[in-house]
N, C-alpha and C positions, 0 to 999 in steps of 0.2 A: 597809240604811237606818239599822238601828240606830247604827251606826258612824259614820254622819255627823253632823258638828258641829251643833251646837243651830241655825246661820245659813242652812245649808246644807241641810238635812232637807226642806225643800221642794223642793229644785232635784233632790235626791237620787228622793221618791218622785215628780217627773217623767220621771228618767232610765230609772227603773226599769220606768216604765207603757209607757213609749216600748220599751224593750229588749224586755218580754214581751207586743206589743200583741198578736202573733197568739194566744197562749195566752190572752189577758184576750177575746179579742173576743165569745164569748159569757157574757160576764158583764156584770150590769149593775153602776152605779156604786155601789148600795145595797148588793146583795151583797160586791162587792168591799169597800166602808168595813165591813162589818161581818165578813168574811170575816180581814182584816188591824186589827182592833181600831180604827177609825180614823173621828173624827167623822163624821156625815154631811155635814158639809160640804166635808167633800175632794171629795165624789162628783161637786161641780164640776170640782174638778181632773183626777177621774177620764176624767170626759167631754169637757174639752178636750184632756186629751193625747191622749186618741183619736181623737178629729177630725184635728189634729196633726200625729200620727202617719199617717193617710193619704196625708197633704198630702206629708210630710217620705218618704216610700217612693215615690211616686210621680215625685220629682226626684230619686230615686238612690240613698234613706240604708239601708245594710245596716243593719240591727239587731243582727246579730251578731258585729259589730264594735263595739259596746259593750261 
């Protein structure tokens, strides 16, 4: 994530939430924001790409092909 462009950093720590949803699943969004240095306000972001991410595996999306 650090890698990514100042534009992009967003779309970056969605790709990432999505890529490692099953390792993140029991973590909450609090933990995680403060686990990765990271407002609490991602912890929305946190919690929709997790929802998301059910949605997005259940029509097919390998993760591990991220």
């Amino acid at each position: 994530m650090l890698d990514a462009p100042r534009n992009q950093y967003t779309a970056e720590l969605h790709l990432q939430m999505i890529k490692y949803a099953d390792e993140l699943k029991n973590i909450t969004a609090k933990e995680f924001c403060e686990g990765v240095g990271l407002r609490s306000s991602f912890g929305t972001e946190f919690s929709k790409m997790r929802n998301l991410t059910q949605r997005l595996k259940a029509a097919g999306l390998d993760t591990t092909k991220l």
